[in-house]
C-alpha positions in Angstrom: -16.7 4.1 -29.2 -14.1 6.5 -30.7 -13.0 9.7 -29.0 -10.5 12.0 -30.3 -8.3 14.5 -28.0 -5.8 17.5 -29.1 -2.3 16.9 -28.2 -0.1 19.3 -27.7 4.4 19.0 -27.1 4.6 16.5 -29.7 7.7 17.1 -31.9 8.3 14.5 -33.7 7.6 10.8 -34.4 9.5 9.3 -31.6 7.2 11.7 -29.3 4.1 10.7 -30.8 5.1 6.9 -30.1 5.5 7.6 -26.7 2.1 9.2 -26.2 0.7 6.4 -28.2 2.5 3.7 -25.7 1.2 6.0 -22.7 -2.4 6.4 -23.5 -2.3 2.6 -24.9 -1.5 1.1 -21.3 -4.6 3.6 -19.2 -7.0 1.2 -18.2 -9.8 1.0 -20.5 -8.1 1.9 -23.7 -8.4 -0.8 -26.3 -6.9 1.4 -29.0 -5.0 4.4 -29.7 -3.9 5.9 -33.0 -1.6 8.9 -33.1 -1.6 11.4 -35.1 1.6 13.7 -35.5 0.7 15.9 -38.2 -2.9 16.7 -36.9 -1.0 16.9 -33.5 -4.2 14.7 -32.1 -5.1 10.7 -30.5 -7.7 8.9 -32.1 -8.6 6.2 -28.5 -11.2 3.4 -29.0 -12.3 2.5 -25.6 -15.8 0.7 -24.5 -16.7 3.6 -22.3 -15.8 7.3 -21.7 -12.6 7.6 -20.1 -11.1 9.9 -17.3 -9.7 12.6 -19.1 -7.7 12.9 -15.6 -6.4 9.9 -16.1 -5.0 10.2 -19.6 -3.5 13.5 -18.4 -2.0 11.8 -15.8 -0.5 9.0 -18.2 1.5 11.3 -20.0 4.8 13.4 -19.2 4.5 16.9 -17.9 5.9 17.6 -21.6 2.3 16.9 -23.4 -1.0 17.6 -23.0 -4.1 16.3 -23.8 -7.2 18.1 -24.2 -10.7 17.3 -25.3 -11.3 18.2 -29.2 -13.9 20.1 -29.5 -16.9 18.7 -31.6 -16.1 14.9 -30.8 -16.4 14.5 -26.9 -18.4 16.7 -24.7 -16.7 18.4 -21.6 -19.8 16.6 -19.7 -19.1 12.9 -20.9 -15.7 13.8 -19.2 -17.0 15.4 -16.1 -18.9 12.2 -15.4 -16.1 9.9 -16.0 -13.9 12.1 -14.1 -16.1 12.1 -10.9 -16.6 8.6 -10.9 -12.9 7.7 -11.1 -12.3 9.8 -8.1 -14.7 8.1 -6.1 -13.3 4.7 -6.9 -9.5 5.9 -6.3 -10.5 7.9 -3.2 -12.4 4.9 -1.7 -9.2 3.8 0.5 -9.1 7.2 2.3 -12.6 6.7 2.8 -12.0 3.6 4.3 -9.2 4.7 6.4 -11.8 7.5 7.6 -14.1 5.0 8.6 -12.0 2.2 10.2 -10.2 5.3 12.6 -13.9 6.5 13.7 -14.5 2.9 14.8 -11.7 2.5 16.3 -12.0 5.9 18.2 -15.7 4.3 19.3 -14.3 1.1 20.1 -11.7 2.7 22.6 -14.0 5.2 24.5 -17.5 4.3 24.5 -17.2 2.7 27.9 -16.6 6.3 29.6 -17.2 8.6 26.7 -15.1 11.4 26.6 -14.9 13.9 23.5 -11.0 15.1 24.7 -9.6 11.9 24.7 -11.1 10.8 21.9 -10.0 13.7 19.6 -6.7 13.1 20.7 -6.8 9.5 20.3 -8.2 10.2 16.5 -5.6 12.7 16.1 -2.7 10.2 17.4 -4.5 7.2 15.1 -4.6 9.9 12.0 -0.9 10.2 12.2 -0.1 7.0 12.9 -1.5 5.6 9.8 -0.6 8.0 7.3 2.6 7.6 8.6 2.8 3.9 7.8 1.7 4.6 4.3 4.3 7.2 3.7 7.1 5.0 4.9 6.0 2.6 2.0 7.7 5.2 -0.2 9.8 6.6 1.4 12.1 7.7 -1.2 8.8 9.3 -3.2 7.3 10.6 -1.0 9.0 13.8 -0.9 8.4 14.5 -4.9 4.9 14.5 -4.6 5.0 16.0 -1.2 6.6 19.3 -2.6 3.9 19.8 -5.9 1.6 21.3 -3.2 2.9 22.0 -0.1 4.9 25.6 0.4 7.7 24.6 3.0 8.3 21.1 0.9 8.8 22.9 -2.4 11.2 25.8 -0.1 13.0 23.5 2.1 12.9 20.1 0.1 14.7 18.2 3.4 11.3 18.9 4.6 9.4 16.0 2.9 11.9 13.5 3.8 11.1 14.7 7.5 8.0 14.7 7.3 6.8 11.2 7.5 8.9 10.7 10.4 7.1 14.3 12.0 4.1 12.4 11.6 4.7 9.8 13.4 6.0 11.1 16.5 2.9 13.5 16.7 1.3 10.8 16.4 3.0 8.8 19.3 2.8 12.0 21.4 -1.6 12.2 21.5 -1.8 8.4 22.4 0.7 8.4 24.8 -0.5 11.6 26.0 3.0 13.3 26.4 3.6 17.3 25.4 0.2 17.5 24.0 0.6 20.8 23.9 3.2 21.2 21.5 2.0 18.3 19.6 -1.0 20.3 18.9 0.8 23.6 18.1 2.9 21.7 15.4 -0.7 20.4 14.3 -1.8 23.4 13.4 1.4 24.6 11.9 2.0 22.4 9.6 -1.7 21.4 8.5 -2.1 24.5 7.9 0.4 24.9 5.4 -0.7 21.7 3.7 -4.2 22.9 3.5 -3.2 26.5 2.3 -1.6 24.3 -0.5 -4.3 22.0 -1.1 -6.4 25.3 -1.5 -4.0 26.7 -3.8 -4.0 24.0 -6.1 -7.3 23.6 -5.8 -8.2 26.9 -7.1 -5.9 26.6 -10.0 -7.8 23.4 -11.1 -4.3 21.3 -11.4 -4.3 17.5 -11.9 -1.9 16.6 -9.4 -1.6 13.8 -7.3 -2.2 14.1 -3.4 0.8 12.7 -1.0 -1.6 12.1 2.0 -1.3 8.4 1.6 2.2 8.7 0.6 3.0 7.0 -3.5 1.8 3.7 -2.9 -1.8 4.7 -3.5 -2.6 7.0 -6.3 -4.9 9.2 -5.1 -6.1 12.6 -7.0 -6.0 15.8 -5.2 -9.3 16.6 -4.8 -12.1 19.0 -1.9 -11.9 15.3 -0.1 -7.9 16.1 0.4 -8.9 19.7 2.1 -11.3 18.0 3.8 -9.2 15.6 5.5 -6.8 18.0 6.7 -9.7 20.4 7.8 -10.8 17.6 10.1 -7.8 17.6 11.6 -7.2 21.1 12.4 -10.8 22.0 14.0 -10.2 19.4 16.1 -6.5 20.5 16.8 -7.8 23.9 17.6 -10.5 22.7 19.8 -7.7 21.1 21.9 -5.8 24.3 22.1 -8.7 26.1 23.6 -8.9 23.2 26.5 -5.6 23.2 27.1 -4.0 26.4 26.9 
C-alpha cells in the first residue's frame, strides 16, 4: 500500500534526501519517494505505519504529518497504539519480574512495609542499571521533560547515580526516612513533567530506562512513577 504524508522544513534538495534516507531506514518502509516541490513523501509499506515513528526518524527540523484525503487519522491511531505496546513491553516486564521478586522475598512472613520498601529499593536499582548503560545520554533525554534537568542540566548526570543510592538505602534499610523524602521530591517533579508533556501531546522519548531502550513517553510513564510515589507516601505516614 501507498500512503502519502505532508512534510514540512524541507528547503531544498539536499533536505529532501535526508528525509528520504530517514523515512527509508523505519522499519517497515519498503519505499519512499520525496517530493520537494509538493513539499510531501510518497512511502510504500505492507502495512500502516506508526506515524510516531516516522516522526521520530526525522530531525526536530521536519515534520511529517498525515495528508489529508490519503491516510485516515484512525489507520494511524491503531498503528500507533500497537507500536507502543510492543516498545513498552520491556517496562512491562521489568514491572512484572520486581513484583515477583518482591513475592519471592516476603511471602514467608508477609509484611506490606518491608515489601514496599524492598520494591522501592529494587525499582531504583534497576533503572539505575539501565541508565548507567548510557551514561553520557542520558542526561539529553532526561532534560526534554523533567523541570530541574532542563534548569540545572548537572542534574541528569546525577541522577542515575541519585538513583542508585536510594535505592541501596530501602534494602539496606539505612535513613529511610530521607530516602523517602527525596522520593517524593524528585518523582514528583518527573511526574509533574510527564504530565506536562503529556497534555501537550509531544512525541518525545521517555528516559526511565535510560537511551538504551527506546521507549515512547506515554500514561504507562506517569503510571510508573505514580506507583512509586503512593507507595513513598504511604511510608512517610508510617514512619514519620
Amino acid at each position: 500500500m501507498k500512503y502519502k504524508y505532508h512534510i514540512t522544513g524541507m528547503t531544498c534538495s539536499g533536505c529532501a534526501a535526508a528525509v528520504q534516507g530517514k523515512l527509508a531506514k523505519v522499519i517497515g518502509v519498503e519505499n519512499v519517494v520525496v517530493d520537494l516541490q509538493r513539499a510531501e513523501a510518497e512511502i510504500e509499506a505492507q502495512e500502516a505505519l506508526s506515524l510516531s515513528e516516522l516522526r521520530k526518524a526525522l530531525p526536530d527540523k521536519y515534520r511529517i504529518d498525515v495528508k489529508k484525503g490519503h491516510v485516515t487519522d484512525s489507520v494511524h491511531e491503531v498503528a500507533d497504539q500497537k507500536s507502543k505496546w510492543v516498545q513498552l513491553r520491556p517496562l512491562f516486564l521489568i514491572f512484572t519480574y520486581l513484583f515477583v521478586a518482591v513475592f519471592l522475598l516476603n511471602y514467608q512472613d508477609w509484611n506490606s512495609n518491608a515489601a514496599m520498601l524492598d520494591f522501592m529499593g529494587l525499582f531504583y536499582i534497576v533503572f539505575s542499571f539501565f541508565k548507567f548503560l548510557d551514561l553520557k545520554g542520558f542526561p539529553e533525554s532526561f532534560r526534554m521533560y523533567d523541570p530541574l534537568a532542563r534548569a540545572i542540566p548537572v542534574y541528569g548526570w546525577i541522577y542515575p547515580f541519585l538513583e542508585l543510592t536510594l535505592g541501596l538505602l530501602f534494602l539496606m534499610r539505612f535513613q529511610i526516612r530521607v530516602a523517602l523524602v527525596v522520593t517524593v521530591v524528585i518523582l514528583g517533579m518527573t511526574t509533574f513533567g510527564v504530565v506536562r508533556t503529556l497534555l501537550d501531546k509531544k512525541q518525545i522519548r521517555c528516559a526511565c530506562l535510560g537511551t538504551a531502550l527506546q521507549l515512547p513517553m506515554t500514561e504507562a510513564t506517569f503510571i510508573e512513577n505514580t506507583i512509586m510515589l503512593v507507595m513513598a507516601f504511604v511510608m512517610i505516614v508510617q514512619y514519620f
